[in-house]
C-alpha positions as CSV (number, residue, x, y, z in Angstrom):
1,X,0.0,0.0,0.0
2,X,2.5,2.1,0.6
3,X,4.2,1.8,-2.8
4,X,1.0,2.3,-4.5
5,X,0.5,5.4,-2.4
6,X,4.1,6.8,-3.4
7,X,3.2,5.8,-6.9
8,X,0.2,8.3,-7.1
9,X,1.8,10.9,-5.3
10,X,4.2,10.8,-8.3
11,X,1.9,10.3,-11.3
12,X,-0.9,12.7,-10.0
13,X,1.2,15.7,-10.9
14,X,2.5,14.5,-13.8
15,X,-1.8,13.3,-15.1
16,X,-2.3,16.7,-14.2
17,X,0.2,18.7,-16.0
18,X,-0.4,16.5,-19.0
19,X,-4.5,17.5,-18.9
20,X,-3.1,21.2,-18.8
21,X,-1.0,20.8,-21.7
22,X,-3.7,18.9,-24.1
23,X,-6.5,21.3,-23.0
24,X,-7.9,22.6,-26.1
25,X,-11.1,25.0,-26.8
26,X,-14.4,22.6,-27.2
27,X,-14.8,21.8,-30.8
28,X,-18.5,21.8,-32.3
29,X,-19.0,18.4,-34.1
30,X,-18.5,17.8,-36.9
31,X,-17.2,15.7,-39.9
32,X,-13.6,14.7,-40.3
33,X,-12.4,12.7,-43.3
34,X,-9.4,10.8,-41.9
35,X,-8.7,9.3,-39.1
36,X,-4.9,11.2,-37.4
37,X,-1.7,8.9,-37.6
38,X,1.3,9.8,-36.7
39,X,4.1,11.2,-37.8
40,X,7.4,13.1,-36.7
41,X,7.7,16.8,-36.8
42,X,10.6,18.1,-38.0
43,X,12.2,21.9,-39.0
44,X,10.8,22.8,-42.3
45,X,14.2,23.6,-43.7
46,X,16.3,20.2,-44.4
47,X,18.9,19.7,-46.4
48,X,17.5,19.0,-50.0
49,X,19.9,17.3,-52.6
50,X,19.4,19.2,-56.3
51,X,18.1,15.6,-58.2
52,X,16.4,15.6,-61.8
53,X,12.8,16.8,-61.5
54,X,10.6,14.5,-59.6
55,X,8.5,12.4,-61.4
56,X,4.3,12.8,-61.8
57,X,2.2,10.4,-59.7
58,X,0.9,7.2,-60.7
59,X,-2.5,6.5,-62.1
60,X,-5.1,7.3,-59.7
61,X,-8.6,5.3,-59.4
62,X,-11.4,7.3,-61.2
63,X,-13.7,9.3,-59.2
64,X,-17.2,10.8,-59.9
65,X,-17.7,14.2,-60.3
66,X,-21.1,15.6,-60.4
67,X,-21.7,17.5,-63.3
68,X,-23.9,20.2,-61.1
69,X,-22.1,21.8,-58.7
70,X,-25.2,24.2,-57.7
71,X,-26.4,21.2,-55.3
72,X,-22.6,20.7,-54.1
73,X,-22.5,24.3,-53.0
74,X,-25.7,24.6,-51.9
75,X,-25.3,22.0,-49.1
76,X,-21.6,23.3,-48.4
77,X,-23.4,26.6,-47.3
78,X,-25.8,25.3,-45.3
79,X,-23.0,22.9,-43.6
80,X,-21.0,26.2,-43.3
81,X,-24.0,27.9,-41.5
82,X,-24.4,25.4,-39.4
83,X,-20.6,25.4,-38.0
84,X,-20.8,29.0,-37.0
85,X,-19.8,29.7,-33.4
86,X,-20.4,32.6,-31.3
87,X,-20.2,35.1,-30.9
88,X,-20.0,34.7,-34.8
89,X,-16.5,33.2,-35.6
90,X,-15.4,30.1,-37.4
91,X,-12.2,29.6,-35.9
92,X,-9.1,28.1,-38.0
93,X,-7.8,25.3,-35.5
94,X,-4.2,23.8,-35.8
95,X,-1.7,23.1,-32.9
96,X,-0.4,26.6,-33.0
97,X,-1.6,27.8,-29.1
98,X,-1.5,31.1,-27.1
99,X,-1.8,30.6,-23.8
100,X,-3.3,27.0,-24.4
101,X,-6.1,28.3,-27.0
102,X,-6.4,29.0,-30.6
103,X,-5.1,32.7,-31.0
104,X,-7.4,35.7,-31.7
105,X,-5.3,35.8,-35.2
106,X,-6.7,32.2,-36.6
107,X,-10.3,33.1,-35.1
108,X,-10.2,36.1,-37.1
109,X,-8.6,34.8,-40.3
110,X,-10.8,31.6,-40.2
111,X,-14.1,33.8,-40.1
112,X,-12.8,35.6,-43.0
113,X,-12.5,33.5,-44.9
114,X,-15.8,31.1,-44.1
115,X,-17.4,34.5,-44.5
116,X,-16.1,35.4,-48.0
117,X,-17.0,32.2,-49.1
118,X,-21.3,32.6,-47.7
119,X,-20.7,35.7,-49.5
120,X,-19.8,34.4,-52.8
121,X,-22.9,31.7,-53.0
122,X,-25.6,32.7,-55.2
123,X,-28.8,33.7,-53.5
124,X,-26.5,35.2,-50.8
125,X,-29.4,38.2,-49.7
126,X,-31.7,36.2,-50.2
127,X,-31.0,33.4,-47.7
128,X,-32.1,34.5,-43.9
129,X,-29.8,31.8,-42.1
130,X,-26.6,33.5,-44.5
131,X,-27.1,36.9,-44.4
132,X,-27.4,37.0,-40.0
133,X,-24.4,34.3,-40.2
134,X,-22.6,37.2,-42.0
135,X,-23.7,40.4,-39.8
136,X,-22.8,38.1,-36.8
137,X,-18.5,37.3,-38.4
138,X,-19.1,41.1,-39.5
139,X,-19.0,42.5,-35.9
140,X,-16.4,39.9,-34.4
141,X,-14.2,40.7,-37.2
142,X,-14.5,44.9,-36.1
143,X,-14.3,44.1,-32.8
144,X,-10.9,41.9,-33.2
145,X,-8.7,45.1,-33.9
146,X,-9.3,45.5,-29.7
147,X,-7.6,42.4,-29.0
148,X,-4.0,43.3,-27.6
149,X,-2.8,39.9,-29.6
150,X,-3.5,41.7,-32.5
151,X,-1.6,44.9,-32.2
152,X,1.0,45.6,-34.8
153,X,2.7,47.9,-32.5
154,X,3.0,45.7,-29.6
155,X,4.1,42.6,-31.8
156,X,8.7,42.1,-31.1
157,X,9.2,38.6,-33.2
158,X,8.9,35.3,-33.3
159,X,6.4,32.6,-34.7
160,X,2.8,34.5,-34.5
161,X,-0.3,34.4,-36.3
162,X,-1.6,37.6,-35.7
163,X,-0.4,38.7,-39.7
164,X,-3.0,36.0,-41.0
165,X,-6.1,37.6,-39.2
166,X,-4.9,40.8,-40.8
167,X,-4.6,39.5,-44.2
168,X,-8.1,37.4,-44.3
169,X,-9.5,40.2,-41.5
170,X,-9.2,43.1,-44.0
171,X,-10.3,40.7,-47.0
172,X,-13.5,39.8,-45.5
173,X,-14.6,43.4,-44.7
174,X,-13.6,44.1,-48.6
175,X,-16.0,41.3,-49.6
176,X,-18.6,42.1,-47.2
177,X,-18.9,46.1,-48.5
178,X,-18.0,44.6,-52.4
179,X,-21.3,42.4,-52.2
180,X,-23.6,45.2,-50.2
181,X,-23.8,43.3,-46.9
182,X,-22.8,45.5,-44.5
183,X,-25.5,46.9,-42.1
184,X,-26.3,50.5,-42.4
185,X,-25.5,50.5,-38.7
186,X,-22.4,49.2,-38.8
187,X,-20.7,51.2,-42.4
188,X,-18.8,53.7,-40.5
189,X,-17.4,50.5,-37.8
190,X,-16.9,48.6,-41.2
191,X,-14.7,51.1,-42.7
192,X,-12.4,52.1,-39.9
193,X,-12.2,48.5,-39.1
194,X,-10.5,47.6,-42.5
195,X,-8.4,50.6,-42.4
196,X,-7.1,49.5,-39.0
197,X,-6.0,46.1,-40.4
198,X,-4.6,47.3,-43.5
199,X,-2.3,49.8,-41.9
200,X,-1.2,46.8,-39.7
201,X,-0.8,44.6,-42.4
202,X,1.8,47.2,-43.9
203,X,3.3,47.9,-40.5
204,X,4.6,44.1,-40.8
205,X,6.2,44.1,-43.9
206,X,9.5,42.9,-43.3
207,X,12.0,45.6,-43.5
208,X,14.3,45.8,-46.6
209,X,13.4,42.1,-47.9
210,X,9.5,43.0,-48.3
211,X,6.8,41.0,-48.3
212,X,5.4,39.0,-44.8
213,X,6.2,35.8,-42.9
214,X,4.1,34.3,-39.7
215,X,8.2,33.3,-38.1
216,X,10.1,36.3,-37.3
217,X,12.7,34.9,-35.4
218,X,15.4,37.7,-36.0
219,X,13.0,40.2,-34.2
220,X,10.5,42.3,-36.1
221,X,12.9,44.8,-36.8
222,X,15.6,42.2,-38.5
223,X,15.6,41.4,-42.2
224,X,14.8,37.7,-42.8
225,X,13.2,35.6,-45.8
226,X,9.7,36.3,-47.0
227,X,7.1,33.5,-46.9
228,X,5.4,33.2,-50.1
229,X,2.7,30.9,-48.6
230,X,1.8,34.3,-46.4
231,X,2.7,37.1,-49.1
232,X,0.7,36.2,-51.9
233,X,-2.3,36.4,-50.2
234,X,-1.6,39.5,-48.6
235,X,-1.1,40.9,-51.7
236,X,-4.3,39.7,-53.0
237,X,-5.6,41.8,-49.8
238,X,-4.1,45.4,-50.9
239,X,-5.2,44.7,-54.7
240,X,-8.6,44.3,-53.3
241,X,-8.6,47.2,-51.2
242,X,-7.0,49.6,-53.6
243,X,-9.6,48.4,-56.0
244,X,-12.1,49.7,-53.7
245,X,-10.5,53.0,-52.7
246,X,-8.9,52.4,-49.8
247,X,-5.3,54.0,-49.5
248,X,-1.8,51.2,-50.5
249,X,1.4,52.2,-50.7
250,X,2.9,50.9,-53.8
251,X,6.6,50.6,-52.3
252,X,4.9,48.0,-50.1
253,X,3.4,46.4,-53.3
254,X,6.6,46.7,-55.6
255,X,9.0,45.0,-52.6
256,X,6.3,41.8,-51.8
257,X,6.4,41.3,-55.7
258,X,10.1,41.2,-55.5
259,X,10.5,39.1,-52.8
260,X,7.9,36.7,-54.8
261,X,10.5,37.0,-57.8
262,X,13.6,36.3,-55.5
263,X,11.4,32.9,-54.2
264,X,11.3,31.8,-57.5
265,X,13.7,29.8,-59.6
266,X,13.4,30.7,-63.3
267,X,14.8,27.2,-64.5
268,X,11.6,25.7,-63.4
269,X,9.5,27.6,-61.3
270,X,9.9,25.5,-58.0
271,X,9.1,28.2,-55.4
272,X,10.7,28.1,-51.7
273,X,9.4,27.9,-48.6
274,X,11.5,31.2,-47.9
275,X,13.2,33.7,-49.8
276,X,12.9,37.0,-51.1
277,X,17.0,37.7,-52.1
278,X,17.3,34.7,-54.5
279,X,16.6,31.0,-54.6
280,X,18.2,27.7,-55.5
281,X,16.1,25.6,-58.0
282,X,15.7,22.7,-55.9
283,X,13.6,21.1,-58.6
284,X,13.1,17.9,-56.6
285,X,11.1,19.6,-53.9
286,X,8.2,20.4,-56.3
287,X,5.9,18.2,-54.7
288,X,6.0,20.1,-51.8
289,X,5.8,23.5,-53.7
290,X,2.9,23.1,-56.1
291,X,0.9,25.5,-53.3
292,X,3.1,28.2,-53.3
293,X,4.2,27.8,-57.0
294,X,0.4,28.7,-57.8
295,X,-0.4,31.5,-55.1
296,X,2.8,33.5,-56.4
297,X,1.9,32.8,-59.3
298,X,-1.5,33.7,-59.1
299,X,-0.3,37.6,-57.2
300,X,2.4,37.9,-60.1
301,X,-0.1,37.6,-63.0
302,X,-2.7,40.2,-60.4
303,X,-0.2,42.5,-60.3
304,X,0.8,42.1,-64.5
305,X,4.3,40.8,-64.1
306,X,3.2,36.8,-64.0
307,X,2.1,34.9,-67.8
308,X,-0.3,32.0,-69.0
309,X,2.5,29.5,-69.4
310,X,3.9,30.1,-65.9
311,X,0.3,29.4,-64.6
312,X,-0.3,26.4,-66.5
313,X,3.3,25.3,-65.1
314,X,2.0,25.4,-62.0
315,X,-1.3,24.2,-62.1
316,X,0.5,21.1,-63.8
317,X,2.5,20.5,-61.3
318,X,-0.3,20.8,-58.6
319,X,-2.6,18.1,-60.6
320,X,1.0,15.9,-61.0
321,X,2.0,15.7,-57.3
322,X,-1.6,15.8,-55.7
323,X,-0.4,12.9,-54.0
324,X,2.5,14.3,-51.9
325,X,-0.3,16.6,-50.4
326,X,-2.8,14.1,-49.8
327,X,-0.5,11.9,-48.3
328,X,-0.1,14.7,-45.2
329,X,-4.1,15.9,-45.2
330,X,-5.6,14.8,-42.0
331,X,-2.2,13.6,-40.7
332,X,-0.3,14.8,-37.5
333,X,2.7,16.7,-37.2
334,X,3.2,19.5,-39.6
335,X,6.5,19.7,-42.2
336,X,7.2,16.4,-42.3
337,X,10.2,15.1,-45.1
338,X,10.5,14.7,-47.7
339,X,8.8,17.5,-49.0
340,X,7.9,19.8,-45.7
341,X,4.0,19.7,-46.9
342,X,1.8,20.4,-43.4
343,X,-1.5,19.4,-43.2
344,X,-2.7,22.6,-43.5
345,X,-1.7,23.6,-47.1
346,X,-3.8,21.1,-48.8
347,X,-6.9,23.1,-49.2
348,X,-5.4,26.7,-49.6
349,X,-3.2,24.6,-52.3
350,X,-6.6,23.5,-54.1
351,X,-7.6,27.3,-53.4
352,X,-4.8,28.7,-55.4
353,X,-4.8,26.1,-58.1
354,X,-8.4,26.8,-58.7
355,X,-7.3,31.0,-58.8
356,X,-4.7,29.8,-61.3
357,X,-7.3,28.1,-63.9
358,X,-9.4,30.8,-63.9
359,X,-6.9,33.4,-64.9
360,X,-6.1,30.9,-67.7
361,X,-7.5,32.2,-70.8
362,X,-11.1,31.2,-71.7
363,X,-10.3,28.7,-73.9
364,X,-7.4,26.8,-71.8
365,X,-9.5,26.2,-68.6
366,X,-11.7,23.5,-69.1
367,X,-9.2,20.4,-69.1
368,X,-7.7,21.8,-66.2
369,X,-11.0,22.2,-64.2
370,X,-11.6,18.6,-65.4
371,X,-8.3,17.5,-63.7
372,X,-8.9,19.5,-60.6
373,X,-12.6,18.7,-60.0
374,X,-11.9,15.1,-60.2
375,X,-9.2,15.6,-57.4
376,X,-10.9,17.8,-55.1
377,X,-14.0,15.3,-55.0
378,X,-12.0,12.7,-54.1
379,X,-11.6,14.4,-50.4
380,X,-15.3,15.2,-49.6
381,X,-16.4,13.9,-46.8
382,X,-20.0,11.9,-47.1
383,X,-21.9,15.3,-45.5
384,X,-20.6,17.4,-47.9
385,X,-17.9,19.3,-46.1
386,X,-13.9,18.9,-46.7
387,X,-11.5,18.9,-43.6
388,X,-7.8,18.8,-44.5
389,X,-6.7,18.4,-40.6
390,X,-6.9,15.8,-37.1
391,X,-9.6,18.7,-35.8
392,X,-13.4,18.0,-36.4
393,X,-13.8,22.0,-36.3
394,X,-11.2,22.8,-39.1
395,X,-14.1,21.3,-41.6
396,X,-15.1,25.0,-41.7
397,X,-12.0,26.0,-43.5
398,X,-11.6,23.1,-46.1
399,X,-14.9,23.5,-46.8
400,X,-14.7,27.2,-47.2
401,X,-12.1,27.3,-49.4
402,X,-13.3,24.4,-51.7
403,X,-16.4,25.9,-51.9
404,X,-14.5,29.1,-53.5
405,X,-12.6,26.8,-55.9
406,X,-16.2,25.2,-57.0
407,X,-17.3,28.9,-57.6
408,X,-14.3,30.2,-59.2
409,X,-16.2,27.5,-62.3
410,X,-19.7,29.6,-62.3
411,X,-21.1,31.7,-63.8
412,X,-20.6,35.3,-62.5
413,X,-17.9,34.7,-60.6
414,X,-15.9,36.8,-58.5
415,X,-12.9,38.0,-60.3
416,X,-10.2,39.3,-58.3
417,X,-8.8,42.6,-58.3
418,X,-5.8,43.3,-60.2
419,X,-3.0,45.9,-59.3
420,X,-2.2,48.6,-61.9
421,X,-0.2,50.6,-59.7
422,X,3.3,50.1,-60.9
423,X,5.2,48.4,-63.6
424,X,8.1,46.1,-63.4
425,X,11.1,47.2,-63.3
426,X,14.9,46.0,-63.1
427,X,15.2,42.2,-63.6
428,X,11.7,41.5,-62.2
């Protein structure tokens, strides 16, 4: 007995400190498409050997594809609806934590993005359940600019999120006052809101090197490599909000595009998981790149300086290597070897592939949408959602952004602003 009571006196503390460490916000149910497995984390910079260009992947089993996606994106909404939390947030859940929850900056860049999406649907004002989801994300998004986590003033370095609810922040309030749904009460909130985060967006440029990364570890006043998985969409961001009036500086936009450029090899377009000064063409680490290669991409041909075969370069080399990101979707651990791919960048991939086809000329999309439909469907769960991570909540988020890719296909679909504010210059 008395072993048995030293035993516990041991292990108590040690149960307990293990409860505190797994403690996690309570997830809404819902659908997940995987079940986790695991697998080691490791840096996401490894030593990568310069081989020949990596081979496509093998045949893949055929896979029905609807050949009306109204019904598709119909039930998507109403799943998205239904995922809402309150106070009206979708939160993005990964294992990033802040004091042992999911930080203000993923519960503000997940609702921006959910939201954008219920804004894109057809029928959006005319569907009561969407319009008072939206009003709800509208004023959780306004009143996030009060959370001291997401001051750009107060932020010294490190790894932080806080950029991301910026970016997707300031892109849903765009959207929101694009598509008329912003209530009359709330314009004048709406507006100084979405100044607020684009100033703070440009406030965390990173100096000299340009462009935006979520891992400062120099210190935020330290040059360091850009990430071009963060800095095309925040350029995306400012094209939209110059587009609608809203004051950019085009320094800002002129030294993201460069770092994009200096992320990029020329020899075959493999794109780095950091640069902005110059890259190695690691050819071989394609598989892993296929995301980024499309969002730069995708900003470079926004902003005039990118051209149809470099899209179609990349969107082949997405539809090629699917299977190095699907091998990682709903997997634990994060960039994992041999090609660093995290969980996480399966859907935003799928996102920016779909951007990429529909900047294709008219008359070059339709094999590629073939190709990509047939992939994307092959990850829907049987409710009609998508979940690219271990967390049931994160459904919100792979469904949101397929549900954009679906629409990117219709008719009347949002096209994305395009930046006209400076040429390129130099060797960019």
């Amino acid at each position: 007995m008395d072993s048995i009571a030293s035993m516990m006196t041991i292990l108590v503390p040690v149960l307990l400190s293990i409860a505190c460490v797994v403690h996690q916000d309570a997830a809404p149910k819902a659908p997940t498409d995987a079940p986790a497995t695991s697998a080691k984390k490791e840096s996401p910079r490894r030593s990568r050997k310069a081989d020949p260009a990596p081979a496509p992947s093998a045949p893949r089993e055929p896979v029905e594809v609807p050949k009306d996606l109204a019904p598709i994106i119909a039930t998507a909404v109403e799943r998205l609806v239904a995922m809402q939390e309150d106070p009206g947030q979708w939160p993005y859940e990964g294992v990033y934590r802040v004091g042992g929850k999911i930080p203000v900056g993923y519960r503000i860049g997940g609702t921006g993005i959910c939201g954008e999406a219920l804004l894109r649907a057809p029928a959006y004002a005319d569907d009561p359940a969407r319009v008072a989801a939206i009003a709800k994300a509208i004023a959780f998004v306004c009143e996030g600019i009060k959370d001291p986590l997401m001051s750009p003033d107060d932020y010294d370095g490190g790894y932080d999120v806080r950029g991301w609810g910026m970016c997707y922040g300031a892109r849903f309030l765009l959207a929101a006052q694009r598509a008329g749904a912003v209530p009359e009460a709330m314009k004048d909130q709406v507006k100084a809101a979405t100044e607020w985060y684009l100033v703070a967006l440009a406030k965390l440029e990173i100096p000299k090197v340009g462009g935006w990364t979520y891992s400062r570890a120099p210190g935020r006043d330290t040059p360091c490599p850009a990430s071009p998985f963060m800095t095309a969409p925040c350029l995306e961001t400012l094209f939209a909000a110059k587009a609608q009036g809203y004051a950019v500086d085009p320094a800002v936009i002129d030294r993201a595009l460069k770092a994009l450029t200096g992320s990029t090899a020329k020899g075959s377009g493999y794109v780095d998981y950091s640069g902005g000064t110059g890259v190695k063409d690691t050819a071989d680490q394609i598989p892993g790149a296929v995301g980024r290669m499309c969002a730069a991409e995708v900003a470079m041909t926004l902003a005039g300086r990118g051209s149809t075969e470099g899209l179609e370069r990349a969107i082949e080399a997405f539809c090629a290597h699917w299977d190095a990101l699907e091998v990682r979707r709903a997997k634990t651990g994060t960039h994992v070897a041999p090609y660093g791919v995290a969980p996480y960048y399966f859907y935003y991939a799928h996102y920016y592939a779909a951007q990429a086809i529909a900047l294709l000329p008219e008359d070059r999309r339709s094999k590629h949408w073939a190709t990509f439909n047939e992939l994307l469907f092959r990850t829907r769960s049987a409710e009609g959602t998508w979940n690219d991570r271990v967390f049931p909540r994160s459904a919100n988020f792979g469904t949101a952004m397929s549900m954009m890719a679906l629409l990117m296909q219709q008719p009347g679909s949002v096209e994305p602003a395009r930046w006209a504010g400076s040429a390129p210059s130099g060797s960019e």
